[in-house]
C-alpha positions in Angstrom: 0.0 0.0 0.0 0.7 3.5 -0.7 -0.1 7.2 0.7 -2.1 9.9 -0.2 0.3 12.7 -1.3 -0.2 16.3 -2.0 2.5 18.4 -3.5 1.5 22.0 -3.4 3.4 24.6 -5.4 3.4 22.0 -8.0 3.7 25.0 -11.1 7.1 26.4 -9.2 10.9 25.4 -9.7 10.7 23.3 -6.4 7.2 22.0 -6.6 8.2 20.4 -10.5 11.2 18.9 -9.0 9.1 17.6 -6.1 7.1 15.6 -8.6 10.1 14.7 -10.5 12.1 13.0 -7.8 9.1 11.6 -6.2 8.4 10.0 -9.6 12.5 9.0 -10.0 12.3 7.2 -6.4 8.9 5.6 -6.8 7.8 6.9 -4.2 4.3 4.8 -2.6 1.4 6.6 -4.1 -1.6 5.5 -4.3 -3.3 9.1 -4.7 -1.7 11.9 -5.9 -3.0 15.7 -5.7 -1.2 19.1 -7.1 -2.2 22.3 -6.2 -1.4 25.8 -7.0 -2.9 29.3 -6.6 -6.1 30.4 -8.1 -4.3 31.4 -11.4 -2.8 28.1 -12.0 -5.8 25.9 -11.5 -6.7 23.6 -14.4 -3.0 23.9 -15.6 -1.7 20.7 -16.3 1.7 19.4 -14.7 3.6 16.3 -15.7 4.6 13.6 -13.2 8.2 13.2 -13.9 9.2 11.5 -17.1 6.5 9.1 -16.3 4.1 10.2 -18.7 1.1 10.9 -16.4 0.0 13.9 -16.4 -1.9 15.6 -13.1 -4.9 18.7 -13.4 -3.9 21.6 -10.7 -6.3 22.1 -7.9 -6.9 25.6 -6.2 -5.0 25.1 -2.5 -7.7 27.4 -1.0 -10.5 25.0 -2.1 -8.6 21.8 -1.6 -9.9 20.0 1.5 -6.8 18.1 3.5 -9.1 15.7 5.1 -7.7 11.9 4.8 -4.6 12.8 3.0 -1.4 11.3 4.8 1.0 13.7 3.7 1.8 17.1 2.0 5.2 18.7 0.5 5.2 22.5 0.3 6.7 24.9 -2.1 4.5 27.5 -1.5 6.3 30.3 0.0 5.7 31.5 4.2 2.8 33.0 3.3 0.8 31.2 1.5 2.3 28.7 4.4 1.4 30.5 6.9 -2.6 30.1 6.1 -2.5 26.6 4.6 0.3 24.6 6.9 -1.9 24.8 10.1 -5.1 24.0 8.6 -3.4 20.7 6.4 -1.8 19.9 9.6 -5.5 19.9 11.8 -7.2 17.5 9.6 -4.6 15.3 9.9 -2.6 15.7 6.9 1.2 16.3 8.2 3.2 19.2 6.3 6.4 19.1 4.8 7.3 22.4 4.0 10.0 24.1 2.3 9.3 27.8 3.2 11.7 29.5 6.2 8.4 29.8 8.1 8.8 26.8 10.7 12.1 25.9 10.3 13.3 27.8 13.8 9.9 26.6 15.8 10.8 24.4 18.2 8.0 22.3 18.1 8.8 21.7 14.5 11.7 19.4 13.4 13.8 20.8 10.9 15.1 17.3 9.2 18.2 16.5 7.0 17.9 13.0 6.7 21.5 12.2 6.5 21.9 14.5 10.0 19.5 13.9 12.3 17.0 11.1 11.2 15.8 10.6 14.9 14.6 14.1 14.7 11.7 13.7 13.3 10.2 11.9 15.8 8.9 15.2 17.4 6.7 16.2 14.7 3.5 15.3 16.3 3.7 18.6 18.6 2.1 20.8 15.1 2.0 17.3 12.6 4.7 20.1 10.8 8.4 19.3 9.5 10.5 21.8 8.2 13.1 21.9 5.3 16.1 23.5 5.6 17.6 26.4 3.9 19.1 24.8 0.3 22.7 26.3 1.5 22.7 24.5 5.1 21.4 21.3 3.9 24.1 20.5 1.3 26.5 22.1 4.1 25.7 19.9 7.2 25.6 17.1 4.9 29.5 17.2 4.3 30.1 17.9 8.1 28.2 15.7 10.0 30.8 12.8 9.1 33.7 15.2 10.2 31.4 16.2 13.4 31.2 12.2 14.2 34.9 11.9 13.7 36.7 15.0 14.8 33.5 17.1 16.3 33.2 20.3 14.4 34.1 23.7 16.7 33.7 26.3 14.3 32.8 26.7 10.4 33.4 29.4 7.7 32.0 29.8 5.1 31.7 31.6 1.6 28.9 30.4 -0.6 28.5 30.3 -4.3 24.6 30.6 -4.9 22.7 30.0 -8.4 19.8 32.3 -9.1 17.7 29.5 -9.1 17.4 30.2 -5.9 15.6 33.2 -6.3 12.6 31.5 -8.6 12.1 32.0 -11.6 12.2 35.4 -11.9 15.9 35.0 -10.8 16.9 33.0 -13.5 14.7 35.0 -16.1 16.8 37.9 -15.2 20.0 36.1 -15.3 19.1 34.8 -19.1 17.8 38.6 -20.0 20.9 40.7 -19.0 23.0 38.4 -20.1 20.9 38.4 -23.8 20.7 42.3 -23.7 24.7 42.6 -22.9 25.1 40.8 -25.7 23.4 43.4 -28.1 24.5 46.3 -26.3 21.4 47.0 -24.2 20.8 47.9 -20.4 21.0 45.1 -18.0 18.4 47.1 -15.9 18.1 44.8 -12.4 14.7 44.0 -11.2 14.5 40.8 -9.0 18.5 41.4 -7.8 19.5 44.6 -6.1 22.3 44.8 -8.6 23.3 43.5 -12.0 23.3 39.6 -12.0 24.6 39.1 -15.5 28.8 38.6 -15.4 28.7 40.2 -12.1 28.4 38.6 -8.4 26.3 40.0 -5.2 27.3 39.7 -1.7 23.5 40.0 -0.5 20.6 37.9 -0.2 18.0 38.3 1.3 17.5 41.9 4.0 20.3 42.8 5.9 19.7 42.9 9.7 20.9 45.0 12.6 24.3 43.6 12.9 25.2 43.7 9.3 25.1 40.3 8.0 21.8 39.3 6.0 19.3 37.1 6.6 20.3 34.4 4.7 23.6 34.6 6.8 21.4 33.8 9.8 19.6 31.1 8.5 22.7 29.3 7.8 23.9 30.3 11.3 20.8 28.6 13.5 19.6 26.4 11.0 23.4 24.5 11.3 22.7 24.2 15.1 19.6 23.3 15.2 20.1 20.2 12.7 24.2 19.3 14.0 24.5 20.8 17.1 24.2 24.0 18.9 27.7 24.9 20.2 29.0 25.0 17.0 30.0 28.2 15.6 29.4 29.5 12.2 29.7 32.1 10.2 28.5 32.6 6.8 29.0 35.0 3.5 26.3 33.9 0.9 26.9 35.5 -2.4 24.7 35.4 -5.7 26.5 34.6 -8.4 25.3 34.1 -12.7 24.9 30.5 -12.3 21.3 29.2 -13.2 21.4 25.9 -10.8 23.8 24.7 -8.8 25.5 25.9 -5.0 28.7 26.1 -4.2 30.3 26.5 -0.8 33.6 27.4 0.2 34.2 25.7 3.6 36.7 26.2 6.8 35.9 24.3 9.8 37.8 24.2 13.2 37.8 20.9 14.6 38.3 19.8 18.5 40.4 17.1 17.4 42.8 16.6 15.1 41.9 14.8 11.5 44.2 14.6 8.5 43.0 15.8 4.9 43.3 11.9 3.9 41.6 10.3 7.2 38.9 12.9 6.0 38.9 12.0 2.5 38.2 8.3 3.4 35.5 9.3 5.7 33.4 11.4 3.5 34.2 9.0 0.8 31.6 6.2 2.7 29.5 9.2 3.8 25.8 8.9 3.0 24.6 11.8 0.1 27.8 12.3 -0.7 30.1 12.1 -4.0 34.0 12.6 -3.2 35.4 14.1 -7.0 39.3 14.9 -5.2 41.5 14.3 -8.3 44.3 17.4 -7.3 44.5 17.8 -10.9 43.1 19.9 -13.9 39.3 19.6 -13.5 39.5 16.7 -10.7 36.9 18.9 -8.7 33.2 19.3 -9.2 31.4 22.4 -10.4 27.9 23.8 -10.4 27.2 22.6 -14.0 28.0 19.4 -13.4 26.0 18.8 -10.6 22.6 19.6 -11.8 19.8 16.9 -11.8 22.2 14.8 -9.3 20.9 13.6 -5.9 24.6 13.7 -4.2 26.1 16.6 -2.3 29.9 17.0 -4.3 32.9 17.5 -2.4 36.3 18.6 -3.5 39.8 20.1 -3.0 39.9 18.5 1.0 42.8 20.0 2.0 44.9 21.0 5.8 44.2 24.9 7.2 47.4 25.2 8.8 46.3 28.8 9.8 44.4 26.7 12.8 44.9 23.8 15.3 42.8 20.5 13.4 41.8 22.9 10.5 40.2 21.7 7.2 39.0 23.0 4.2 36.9 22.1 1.3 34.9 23.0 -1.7 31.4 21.7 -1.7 28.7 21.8 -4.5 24.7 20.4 -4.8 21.9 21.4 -7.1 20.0 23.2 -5.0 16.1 22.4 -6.2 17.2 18.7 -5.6 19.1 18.5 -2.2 19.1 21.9 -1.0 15.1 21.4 -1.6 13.2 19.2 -3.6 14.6 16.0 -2.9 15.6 16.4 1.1 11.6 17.4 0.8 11.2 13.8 0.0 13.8 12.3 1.5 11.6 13.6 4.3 8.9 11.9 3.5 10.2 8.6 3.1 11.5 8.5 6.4 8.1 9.4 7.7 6.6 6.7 6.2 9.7 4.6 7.8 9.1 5.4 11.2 6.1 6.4 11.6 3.3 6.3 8.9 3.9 2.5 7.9 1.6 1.3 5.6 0.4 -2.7 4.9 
């Protein structure tokens, strides 16, 4: 037997790769619904490469009632009306918006991290997602944090505009088009020029100068691996259309070579060691889109600190920095706790 599944958002980036993966894994369905806002309803949306083909519902009609689980990609708020009322009739949330994540009566899962986490989500029948940066992040330390326990992180990150919708990576394609014939690059989703250019900012900026997404990566690193570890984070925009990359310092409380770490992360589950030390023996944003793995490369010794490391670190970010650790998610709900048959 299978669940009842709703994915809503289903017309977004995040909410077509939700379909997508959960169509890849074969994930248990015996029902499916899709839902979307008012002007999407009736739209139709394709079920991965399966060749089934699903109508969109209106979310604010849709009636929760009976349905075992829901992923959202809806934004915080939309979120914010529909999580609480999915979540009453039963139906427990998924979501992928920032809305939950630092509740704590809401787990905030990477299944990789903290599995046993989950087991709290009964308090609001809510589980959060992580921010796509932290998720790809805490993947490639919790085997150093098991080995050598993590004290301290830095870290520079390398974000797609993918991450900003798909008005993010329209802009991206149309500046870089109109540089090309000698027009303005005018910016309208970015606060600067996107095209050939980078942007240290994303998301507001808050009262001690770093911005929000700074913070997220901050809390949301010690809420999911643990909370005396310190971080501090840099997230950058850069003209990529998919893909994250992290530059990556960490501090460790005990010491761990650059090749005992190498062999760990090598067995590590979600991740891809690519550590050639040699022209192109790294992974790079381009080649890790439609791939489930978090990528790690160019391990190396920080000398500039007792048991330093650092390494480069790259995911597509609608697929494990959302889309897939969505249902990743939801396959370990159904594992522990919603068994079916």
């Amino acid at each position: 037997m299978g669940y009842r599944v709703v994915v809503a958002g289903a017309t977004g980036n995040v909410g077509r790769e939700m379909l997508a993966i959960l169509a890849e894994r074969e994930f248990p369905i015996d029902e499916l619904a899709v839902l979307a806002s008012s002007r999407s309803t009736g739209d139709m949306v394709d079920f991965g490469e399966t060749g089934k083909q699903y109508k969109i519902q209106n979310i604010d009609h849709f009636d929760p009632t009976g349905w075992d689980m829901a992923l959202f990609a809806i934004g915080s708020e939309a979120t914010k009306v529909h999580a609480p009322r999915f979540a009453a009739a039963g139906c427990t949330v998924i979501d992928n918006s920032s809305l939950y994540r630092m509740d704590p009566d809401v787990p905030l899962i990477v299944p990789e991290v903290n599995p046993e986490a989950i087991d709290g989500y009964k308090a609001k029948n809510i589980i959060a997602n992580p921010n796509c940066s932290t998720a790809q992040m805490v993947v490639a330390l919790k085997p150093l944090h098991d080995a050598a326990k993590v004290k301290r992180v830095v870290v520079a990150t390398y974000q797609s505009v993918s991450g900003a919708g798909k008005q993010g990576m329209d802009e991206l394609f149309e500046q870089s088009r109109n540089i090309f014939v000698g027009d303005s690059a005018e910016a309208k989703k970015f606060t600067k020029q996107i095209a050939f250019n980078v942007i240290p900012h994303i998301d507001s900026f808050l009262d001690d100068g770093s911005t929000k997404e700074e913070w997220k990566m901050v809390v949301e690193t010690k809420k999911i691996l643990d909370p005396k570890v310190k971080v501090i984070a840099t997230c950058v925009r850069v003209p990529v259309f998919v893909g994250h990359s992290e530059a990556v310092n960490v501090e460790l409380e005990n010491e761990l070579s650059a090749e005992d770490a190498q062999n760990i992360l090598r067995e590590a589950p979600g991740i891809m060691l690519v550590d050639k030390r040699e022209d192109g023996g790294y992974v790079t944003p381009v080649e890790c889109v439609g791939d489930y793995a978090t990528f790690v490369s160019r391990v190396r010794e920080d000398s500039t600190v007792e048991n330093g490391l650092a390494f480069w670190c790259v995911s597509d970010n609608l697929r494990k920095g959302a889309a897939l650790n969505a249902v990743q998610i939801a396959e370990l709900l159904g594992r522990r706790h919603l068994k079916k048959g």
